[in-house]
N, CA, C and O of each residue as an XYZ file, in Angstrom:
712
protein
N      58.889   -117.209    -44.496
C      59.395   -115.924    -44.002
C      60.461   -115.409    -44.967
O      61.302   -116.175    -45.436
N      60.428   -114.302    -45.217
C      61.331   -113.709    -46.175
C      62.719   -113.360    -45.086
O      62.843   -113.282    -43.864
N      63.707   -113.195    -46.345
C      65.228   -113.402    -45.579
C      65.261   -111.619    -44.795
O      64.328   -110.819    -44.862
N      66.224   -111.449    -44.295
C      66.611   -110.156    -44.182
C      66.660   -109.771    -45.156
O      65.651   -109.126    -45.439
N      67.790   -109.853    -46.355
C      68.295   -109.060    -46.756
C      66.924   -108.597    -47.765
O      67.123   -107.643    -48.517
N      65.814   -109.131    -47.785
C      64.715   -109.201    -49.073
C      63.555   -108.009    -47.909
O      62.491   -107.450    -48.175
N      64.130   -108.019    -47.034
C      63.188   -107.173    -45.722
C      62.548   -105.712    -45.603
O      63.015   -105.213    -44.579
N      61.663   -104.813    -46.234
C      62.130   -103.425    -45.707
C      62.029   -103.021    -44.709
O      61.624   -103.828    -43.872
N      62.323   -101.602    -44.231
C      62.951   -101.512    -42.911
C      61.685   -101.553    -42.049
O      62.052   -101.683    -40.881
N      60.293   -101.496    -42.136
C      59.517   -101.471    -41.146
C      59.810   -102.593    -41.205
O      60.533   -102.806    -40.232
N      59.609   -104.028    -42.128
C      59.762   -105.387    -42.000
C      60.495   -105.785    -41.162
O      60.095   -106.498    -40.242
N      61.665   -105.430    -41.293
C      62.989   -105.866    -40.663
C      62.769   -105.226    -39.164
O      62.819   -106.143    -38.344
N      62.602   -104.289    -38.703
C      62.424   -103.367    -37.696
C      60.699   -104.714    -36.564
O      60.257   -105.049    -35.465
N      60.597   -104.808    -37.543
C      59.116   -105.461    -36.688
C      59.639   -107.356    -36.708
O      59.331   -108.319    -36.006
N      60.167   -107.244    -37.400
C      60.765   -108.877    -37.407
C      61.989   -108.789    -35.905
O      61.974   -109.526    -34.920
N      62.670   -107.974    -36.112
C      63.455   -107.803    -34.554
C      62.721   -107.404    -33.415
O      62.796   -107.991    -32.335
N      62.072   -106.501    -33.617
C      61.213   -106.485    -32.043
C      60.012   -107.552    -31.753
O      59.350   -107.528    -30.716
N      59.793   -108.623    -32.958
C      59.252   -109.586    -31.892
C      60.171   -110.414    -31.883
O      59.964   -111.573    -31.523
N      61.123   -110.070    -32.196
C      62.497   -111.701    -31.923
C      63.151   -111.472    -30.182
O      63.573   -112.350    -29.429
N      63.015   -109.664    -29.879
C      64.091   -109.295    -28.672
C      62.282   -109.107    -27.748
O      62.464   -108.763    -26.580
N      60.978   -109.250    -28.051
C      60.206   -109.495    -26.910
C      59.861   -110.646    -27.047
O      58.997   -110.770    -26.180
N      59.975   -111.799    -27.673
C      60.290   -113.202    -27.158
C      60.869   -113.621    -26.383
O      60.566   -114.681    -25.837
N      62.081   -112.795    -26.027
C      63.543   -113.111    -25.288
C      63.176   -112.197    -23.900
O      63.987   -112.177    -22.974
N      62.011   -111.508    -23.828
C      61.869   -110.739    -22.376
C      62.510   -109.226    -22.593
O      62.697   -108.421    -21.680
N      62.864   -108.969    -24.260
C      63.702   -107.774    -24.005
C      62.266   -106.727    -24.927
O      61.802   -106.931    -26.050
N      61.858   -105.522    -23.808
C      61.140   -104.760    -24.253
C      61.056   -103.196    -24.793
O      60.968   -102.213    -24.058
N      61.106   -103.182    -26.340
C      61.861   -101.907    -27.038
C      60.551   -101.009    -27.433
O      59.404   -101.434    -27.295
N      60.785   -100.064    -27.803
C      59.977    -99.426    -28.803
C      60.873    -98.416    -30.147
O      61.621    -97.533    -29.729
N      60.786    -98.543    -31.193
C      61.413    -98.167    -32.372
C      61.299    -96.421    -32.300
O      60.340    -95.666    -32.137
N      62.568    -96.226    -32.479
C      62.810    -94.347    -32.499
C      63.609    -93.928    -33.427
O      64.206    -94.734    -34.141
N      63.780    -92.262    -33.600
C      64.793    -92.264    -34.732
C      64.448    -92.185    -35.862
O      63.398    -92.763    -36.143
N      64.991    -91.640    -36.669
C      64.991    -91.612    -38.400
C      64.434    -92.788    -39.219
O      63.848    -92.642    -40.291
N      64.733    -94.285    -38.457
C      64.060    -94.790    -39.175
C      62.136    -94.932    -39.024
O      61.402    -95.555    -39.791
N      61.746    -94.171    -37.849
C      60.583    -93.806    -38.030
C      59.846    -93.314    -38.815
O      58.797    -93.678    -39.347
N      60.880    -91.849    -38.901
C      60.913    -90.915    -40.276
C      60.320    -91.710    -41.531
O      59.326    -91.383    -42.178
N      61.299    -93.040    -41.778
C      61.320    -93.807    -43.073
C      60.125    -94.505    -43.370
O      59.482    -94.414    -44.415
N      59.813    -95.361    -42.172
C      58.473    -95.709    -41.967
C      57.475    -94.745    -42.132
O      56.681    -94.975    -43.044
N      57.355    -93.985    -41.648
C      55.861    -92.857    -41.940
C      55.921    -92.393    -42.908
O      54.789    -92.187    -43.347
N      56.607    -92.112    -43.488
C      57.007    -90.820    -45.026
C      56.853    -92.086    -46.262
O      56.891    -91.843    -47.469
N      56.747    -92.896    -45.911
C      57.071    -94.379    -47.080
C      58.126    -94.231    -47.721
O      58.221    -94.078    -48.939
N      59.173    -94.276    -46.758
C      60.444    -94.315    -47.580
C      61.197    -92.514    -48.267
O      62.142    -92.306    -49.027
N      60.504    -91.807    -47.752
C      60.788    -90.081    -48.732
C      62.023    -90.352    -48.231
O      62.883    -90.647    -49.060
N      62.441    -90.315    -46.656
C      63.842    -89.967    -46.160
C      63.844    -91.407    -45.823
O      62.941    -92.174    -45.485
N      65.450    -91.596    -46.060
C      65.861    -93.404    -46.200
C      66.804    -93.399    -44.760
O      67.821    -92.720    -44.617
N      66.385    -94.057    -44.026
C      67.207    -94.537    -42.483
C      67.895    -95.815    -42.890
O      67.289    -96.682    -43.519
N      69.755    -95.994    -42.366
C      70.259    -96.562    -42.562
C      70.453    -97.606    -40.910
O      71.200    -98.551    -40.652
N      69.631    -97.039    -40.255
C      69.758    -97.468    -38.594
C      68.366    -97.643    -38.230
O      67.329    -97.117    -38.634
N      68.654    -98.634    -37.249
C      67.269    -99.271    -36.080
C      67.395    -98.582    -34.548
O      68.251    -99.019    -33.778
N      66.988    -98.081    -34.363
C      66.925    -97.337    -33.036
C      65.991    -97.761    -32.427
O      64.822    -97.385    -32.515
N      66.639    -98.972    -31.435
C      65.147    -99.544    -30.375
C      65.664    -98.779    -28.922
O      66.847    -98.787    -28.579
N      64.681    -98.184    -28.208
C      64.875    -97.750    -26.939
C      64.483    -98.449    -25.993
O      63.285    -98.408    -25.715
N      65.244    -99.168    -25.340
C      64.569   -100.407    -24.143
C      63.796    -99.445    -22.942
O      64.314    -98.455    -22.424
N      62.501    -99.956    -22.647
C      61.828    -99.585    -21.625
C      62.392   -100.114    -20.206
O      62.508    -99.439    -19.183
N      62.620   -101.075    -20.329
C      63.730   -101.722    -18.848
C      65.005   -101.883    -19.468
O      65.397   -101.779    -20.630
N      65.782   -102.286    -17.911
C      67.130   -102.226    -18.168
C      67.829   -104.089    -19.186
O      67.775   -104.999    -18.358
N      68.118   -104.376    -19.953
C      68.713   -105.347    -20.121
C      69.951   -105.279    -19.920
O      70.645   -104.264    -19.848
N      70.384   -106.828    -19.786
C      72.469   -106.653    -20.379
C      72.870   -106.674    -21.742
O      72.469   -107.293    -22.727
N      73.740   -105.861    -21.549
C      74.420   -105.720    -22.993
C      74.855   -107.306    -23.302
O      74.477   -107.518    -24.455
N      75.587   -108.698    -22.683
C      75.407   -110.047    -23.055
C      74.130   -110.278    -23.340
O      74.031   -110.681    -24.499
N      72.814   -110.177    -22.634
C      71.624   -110.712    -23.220
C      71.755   -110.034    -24.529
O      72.495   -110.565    -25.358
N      71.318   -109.251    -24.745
C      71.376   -108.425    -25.784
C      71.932   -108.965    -26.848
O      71.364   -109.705    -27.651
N      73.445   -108.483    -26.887
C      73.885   -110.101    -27.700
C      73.540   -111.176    -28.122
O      73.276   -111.559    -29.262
N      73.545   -111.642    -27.212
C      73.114   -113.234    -27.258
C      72.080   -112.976    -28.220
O      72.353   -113.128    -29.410
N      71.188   -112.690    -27.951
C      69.625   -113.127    -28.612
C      69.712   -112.594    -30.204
O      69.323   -113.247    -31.172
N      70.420   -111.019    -30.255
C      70.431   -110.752    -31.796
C      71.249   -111.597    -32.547
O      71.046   -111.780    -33.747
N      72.467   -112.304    -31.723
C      72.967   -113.372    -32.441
C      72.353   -114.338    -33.292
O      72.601   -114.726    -34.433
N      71.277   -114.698    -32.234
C      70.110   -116.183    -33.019
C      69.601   -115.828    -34.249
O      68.952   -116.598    -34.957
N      69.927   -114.456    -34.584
C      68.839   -113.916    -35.263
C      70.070   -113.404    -36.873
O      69.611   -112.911    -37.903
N      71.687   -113.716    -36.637
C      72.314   -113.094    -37.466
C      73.195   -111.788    -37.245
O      74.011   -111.402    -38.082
N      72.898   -111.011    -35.778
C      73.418   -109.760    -35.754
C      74.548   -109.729    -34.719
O      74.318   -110.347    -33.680
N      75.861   -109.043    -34.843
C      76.848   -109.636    -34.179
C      77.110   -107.604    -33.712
O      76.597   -106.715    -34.392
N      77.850   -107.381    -32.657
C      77.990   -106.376    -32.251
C      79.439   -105.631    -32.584
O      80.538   -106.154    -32.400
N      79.254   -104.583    -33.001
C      80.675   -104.170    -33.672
C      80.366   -102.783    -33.282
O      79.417   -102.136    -33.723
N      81.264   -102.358    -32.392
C      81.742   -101.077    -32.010
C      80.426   -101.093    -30.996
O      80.243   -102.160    -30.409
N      79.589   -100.126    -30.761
C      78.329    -99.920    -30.284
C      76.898   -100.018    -31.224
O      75.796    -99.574    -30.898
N      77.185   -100.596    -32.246
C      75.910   -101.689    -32.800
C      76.147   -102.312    -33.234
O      77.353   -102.421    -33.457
N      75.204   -103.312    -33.765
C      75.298   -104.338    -34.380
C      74.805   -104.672    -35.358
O      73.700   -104.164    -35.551
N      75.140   -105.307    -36.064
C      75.565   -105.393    -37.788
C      74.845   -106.577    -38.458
O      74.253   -107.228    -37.597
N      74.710   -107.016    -39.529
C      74.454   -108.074    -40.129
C      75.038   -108.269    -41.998
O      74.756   -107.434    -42.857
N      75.759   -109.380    -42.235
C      76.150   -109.446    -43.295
C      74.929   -109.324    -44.256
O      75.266   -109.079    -45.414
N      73.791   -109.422    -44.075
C      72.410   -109.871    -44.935
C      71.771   -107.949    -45.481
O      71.215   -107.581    -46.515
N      72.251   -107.059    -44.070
C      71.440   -106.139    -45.179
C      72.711   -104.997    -44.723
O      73.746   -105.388    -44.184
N      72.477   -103.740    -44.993
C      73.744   -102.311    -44.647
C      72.439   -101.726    -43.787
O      72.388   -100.505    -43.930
N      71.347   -102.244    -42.918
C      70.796   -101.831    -41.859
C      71.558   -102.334    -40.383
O      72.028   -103.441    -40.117
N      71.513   -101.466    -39.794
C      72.336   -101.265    -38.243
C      71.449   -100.931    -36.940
O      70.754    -99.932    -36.750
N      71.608   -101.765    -36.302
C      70.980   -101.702    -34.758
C      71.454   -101.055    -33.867
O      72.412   -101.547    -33.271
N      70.884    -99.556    -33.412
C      71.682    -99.188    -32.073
C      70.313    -98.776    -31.188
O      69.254    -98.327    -31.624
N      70.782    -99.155    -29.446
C      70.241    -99.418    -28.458
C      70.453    -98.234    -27.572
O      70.862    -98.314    -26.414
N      70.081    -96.897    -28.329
C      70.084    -95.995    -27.280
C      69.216    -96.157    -25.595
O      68.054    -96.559    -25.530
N      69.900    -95.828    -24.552
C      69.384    -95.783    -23.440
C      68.373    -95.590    -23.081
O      67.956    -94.738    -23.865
N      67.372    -95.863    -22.166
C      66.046    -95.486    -22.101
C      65.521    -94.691    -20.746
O      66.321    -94.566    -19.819
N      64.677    -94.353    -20.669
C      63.571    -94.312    -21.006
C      63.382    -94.117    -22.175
O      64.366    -93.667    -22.762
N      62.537    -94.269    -22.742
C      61.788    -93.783    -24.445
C      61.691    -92.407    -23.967
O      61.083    -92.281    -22.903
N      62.234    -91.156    -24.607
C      61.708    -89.734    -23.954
C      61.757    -89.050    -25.325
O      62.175    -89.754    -26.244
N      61.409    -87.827    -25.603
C      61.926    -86.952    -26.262
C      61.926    -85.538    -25.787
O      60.989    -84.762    -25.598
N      63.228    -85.397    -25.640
C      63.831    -83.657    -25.044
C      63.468    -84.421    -23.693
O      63.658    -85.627    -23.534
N      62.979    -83.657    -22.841
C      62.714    -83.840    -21.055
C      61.521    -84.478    -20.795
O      61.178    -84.480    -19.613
N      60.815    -85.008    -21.577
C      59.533    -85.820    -21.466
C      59.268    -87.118    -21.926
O      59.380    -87.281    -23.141
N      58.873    -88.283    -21.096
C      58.581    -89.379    -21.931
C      57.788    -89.357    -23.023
O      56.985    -88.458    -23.271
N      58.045    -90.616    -23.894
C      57.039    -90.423    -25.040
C      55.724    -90.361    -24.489
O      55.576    -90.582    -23.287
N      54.462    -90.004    -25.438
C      53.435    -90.094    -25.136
C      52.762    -91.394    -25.573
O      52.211    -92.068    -24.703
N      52.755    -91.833    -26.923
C      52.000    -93.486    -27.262
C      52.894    -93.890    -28.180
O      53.665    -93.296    -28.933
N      52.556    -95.386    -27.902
C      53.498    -96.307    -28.903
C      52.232    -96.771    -29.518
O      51.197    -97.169    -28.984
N      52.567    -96.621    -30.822
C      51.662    -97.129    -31.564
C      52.296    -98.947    -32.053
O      53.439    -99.391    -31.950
N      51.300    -99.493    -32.467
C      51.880   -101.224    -33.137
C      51.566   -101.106    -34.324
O      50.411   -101.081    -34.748
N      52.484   -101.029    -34.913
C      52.073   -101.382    -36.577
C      52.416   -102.733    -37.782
O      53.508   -103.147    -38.172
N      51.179   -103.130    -38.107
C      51.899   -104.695    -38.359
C      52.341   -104.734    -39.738
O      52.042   -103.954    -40.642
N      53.102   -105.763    -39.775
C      53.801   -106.134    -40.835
C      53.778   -107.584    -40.580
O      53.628   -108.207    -39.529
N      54.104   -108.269    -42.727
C      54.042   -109.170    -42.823
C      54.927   -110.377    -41.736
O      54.558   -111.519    -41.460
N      55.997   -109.762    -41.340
C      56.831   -109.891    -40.058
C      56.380   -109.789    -38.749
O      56.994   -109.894    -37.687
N      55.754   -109.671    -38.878
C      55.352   -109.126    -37.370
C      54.611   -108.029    -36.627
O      54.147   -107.265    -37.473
N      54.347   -107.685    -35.561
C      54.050   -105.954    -34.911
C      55.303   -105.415    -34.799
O      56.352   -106.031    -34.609
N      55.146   -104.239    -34.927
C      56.129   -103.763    -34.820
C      55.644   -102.327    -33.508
O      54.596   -101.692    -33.626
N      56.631   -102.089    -32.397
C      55.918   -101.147    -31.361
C      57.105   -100.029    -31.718
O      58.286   -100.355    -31.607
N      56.729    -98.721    -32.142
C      56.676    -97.311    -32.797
C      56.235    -96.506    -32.417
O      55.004    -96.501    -32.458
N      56.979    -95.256    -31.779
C      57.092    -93.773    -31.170
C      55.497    -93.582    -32.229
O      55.312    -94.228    -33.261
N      54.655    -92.711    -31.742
C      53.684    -92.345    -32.460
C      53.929    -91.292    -33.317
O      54.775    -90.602    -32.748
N      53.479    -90.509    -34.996
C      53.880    -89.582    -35.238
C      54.203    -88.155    -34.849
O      54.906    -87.269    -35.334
N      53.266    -88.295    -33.575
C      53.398    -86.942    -32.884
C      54.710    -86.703    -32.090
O      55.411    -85.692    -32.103
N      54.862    -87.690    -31.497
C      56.167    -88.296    -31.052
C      57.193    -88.005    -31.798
O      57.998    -87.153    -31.423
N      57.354    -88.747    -33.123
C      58.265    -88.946    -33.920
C      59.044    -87.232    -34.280
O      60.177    -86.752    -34.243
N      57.434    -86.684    -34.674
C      57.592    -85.419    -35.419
C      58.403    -84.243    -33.875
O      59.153    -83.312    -34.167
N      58.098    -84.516    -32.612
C      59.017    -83.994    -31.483
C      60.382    -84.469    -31.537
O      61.311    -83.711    -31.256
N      60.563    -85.636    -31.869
C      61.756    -85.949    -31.969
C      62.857    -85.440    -32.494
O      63.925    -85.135    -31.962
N      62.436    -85.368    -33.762
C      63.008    -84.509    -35.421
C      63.117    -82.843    -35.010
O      63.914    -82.031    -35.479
N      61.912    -82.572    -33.844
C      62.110    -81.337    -33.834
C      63.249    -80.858    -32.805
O      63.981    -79.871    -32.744
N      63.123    -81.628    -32.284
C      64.268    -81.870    -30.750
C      65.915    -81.281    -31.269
O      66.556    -80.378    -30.731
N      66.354    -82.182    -32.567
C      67.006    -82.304    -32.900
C      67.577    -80.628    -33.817
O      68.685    -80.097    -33.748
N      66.697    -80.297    -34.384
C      66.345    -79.082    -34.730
C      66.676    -77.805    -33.601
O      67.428    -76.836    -33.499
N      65.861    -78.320    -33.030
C      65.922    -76.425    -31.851
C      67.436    -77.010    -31.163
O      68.155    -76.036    -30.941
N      67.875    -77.861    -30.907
C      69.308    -77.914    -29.756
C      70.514    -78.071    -30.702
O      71.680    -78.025    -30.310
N      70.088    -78.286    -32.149
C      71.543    -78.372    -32.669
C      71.488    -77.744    -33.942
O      72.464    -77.566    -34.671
N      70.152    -77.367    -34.222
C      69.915    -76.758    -35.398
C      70.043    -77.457    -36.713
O      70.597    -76.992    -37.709
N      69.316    -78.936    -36.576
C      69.663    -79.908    -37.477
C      68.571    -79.516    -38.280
O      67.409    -79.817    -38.006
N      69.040    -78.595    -39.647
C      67.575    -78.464    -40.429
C      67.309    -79.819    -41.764
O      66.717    -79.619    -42.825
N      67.744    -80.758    -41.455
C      67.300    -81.979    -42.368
C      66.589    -82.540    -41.450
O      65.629    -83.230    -41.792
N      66.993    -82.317    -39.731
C      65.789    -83.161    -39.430
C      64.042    -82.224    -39.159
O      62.946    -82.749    -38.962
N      64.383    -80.755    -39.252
C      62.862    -80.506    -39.361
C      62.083    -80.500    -40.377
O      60.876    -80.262    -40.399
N      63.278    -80.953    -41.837
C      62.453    -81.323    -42.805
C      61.824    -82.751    -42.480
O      60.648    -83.001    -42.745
N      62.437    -83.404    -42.061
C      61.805    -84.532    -41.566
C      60.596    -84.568    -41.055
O      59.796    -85.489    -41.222
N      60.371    -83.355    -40.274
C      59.506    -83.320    -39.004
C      58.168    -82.740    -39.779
O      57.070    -82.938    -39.260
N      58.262    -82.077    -40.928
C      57.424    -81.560    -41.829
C      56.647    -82.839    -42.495
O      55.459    -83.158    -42.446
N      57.738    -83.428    -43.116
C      57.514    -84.509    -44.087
C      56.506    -85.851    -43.189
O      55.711    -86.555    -43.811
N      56.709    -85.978    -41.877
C      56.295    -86.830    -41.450
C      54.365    -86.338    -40.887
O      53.282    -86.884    -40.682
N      55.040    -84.903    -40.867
C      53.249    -84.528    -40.490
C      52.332    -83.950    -41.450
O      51.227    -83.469    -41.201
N      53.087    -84.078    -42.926
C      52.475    -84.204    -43.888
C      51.839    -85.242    -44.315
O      50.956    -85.044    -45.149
N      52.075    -86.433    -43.925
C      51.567    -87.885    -44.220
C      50.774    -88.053    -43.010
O      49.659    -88.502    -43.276
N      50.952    -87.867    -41.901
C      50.009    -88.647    -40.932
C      49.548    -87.564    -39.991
O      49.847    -86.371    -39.947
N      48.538    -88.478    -39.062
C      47.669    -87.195    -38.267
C      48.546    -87.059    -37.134
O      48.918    -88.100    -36.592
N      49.040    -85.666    -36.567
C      49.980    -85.225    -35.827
C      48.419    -83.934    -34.771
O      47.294    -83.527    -35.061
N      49.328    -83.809    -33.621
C      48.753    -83.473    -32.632
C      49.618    -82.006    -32.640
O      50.790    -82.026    -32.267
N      49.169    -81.097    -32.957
C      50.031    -79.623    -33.291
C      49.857    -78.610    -31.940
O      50.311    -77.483    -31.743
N      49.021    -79.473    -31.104
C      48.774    -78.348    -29.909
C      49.673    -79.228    -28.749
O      49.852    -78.673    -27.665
N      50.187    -80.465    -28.945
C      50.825    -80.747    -28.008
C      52.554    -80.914    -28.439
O      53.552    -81.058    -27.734
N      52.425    -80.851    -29.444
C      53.874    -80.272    -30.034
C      54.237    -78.683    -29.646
O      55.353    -78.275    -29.324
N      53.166    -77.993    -29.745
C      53.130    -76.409    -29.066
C      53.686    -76.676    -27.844
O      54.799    -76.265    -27.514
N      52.974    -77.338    -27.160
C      52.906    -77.681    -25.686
C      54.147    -77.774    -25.285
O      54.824    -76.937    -24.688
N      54.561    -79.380    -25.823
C      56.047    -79.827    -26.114
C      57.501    -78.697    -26.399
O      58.347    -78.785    -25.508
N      57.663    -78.186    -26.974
C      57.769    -76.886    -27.317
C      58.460    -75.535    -26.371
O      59.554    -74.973    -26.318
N      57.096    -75.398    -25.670
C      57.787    -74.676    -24.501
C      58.004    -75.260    -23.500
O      58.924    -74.874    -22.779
N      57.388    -76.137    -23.222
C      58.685    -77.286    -22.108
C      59.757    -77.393    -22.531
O      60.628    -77.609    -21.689
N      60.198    -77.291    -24.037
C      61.642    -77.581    -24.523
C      62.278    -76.065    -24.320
O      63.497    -75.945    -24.437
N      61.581    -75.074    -24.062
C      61.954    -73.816    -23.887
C      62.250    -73.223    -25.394
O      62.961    -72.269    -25.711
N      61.506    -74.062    -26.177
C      61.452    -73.122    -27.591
C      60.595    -72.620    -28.125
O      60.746    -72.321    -29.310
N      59.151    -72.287    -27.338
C      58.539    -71.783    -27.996
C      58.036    -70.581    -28.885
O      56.978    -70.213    -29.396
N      59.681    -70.055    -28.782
C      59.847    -68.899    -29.864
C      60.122    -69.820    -31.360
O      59.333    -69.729    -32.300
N      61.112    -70.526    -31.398
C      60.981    -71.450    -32.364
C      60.127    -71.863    -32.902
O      60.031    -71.589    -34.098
N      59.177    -72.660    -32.304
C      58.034    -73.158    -32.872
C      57.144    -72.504    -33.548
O      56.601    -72.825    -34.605
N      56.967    -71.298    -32.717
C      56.382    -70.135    -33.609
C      56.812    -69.911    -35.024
O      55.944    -69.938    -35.897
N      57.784    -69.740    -35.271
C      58.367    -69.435    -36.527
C      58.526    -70.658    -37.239
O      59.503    -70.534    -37.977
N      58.023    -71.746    -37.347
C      58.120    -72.823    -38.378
C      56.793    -73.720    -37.929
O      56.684    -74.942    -38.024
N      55.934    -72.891    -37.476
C      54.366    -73.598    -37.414
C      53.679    -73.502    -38.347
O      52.861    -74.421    -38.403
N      53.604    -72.645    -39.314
C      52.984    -72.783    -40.445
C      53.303    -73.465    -41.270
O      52.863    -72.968    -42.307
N      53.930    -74.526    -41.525
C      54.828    -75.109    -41.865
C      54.260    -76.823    -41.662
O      54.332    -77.786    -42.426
N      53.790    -76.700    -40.527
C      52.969    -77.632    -39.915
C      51.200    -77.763    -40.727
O      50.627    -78.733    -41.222
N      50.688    -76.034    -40.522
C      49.228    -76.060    -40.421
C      49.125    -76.213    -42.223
O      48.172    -76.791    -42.745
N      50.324    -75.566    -43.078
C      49.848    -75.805    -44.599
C      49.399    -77.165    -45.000
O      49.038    -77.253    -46.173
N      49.337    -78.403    -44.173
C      49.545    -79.660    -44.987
C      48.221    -80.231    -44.021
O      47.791    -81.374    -44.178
């Protein structure tokens, strides 16, 4: 098994989620470093964003990333081996007012790794976009549905449930060029 610090981040990302569902703790990977994963690296995530589907304790929690090297500092947790960071946003898995739709598994020499699907991912990025006007993350949201097959009628969908579907309008082509 290769060390952490020799890990990349899907590696590392799929080497922890079968270390915390060994232990009974059940995540699925969200966040930018999705981004990193799908794009092969275009946009670089410095964070692990697992969203627990049930409730754990913050001691379990602990405990187990301990076995593994990762010690908790401030509200994540850390490891001397790489400058990648674990945080445990709250769950449900959702994006904007809706649960995710599929977790995809993607394997690595490490392990499976369980991952927001791109369609998912690419709502996510957009989420971030229409409520705060984060335009690095709808480059994101571009970049990620430039590489993989994305679902553009349920991102529509998505969309005006988020009550933006004036937005969406205006940066859908954006989507259909690629």
């Amino acid at each position: 098994m290769k060390s952490i610090k020799d890990m990349s981040i899907g590696e590392l990302a799929a080497f922890i989620d079968g270390h915390l569902r060994r232990n009974g703790i059940d995540v699925v990977l969200s966040g930018g470093s999705c981004v990193s994963i799908y794009t092969g690296n275009k946009y670089t995530s410095l964070d692990l964003d697992f969203v627990e589907f049930g409730s754990v304790s913050r001691r379990k929690l602990k405990k187990v990333l301990q076995e593994i090297g990762f010690h908790e500092k401030n509200r994540y947790f850390i490891s001397s081996e790489t400058d990648i960071f674990l945080e445990f946003p709250s769950g449900p898995p959702s994006v904007g007012q809706e649960p995710i739709k599929e977790v995809l598994v993607l394997n690595f020499s490490t392990g499976a790794l369980r991952i927001i699907s791109p369609t998912d991912c690419v709502k996510d990025r957009l989420a971030a976009y229409y409520h705060w006007g984060d335009r690095q993350s709808l480059e994101q949201a571009v970049s990620v549905a430039q590489d993989n097959k994305i679902d553009l009628d349920e991102i529509e969908r998505w969309s005006q449930v988020e009550g933006k579907l004036g937005e969406f309008h205006q940066i859908k082509q954006r989507f259909e060029d690629h």
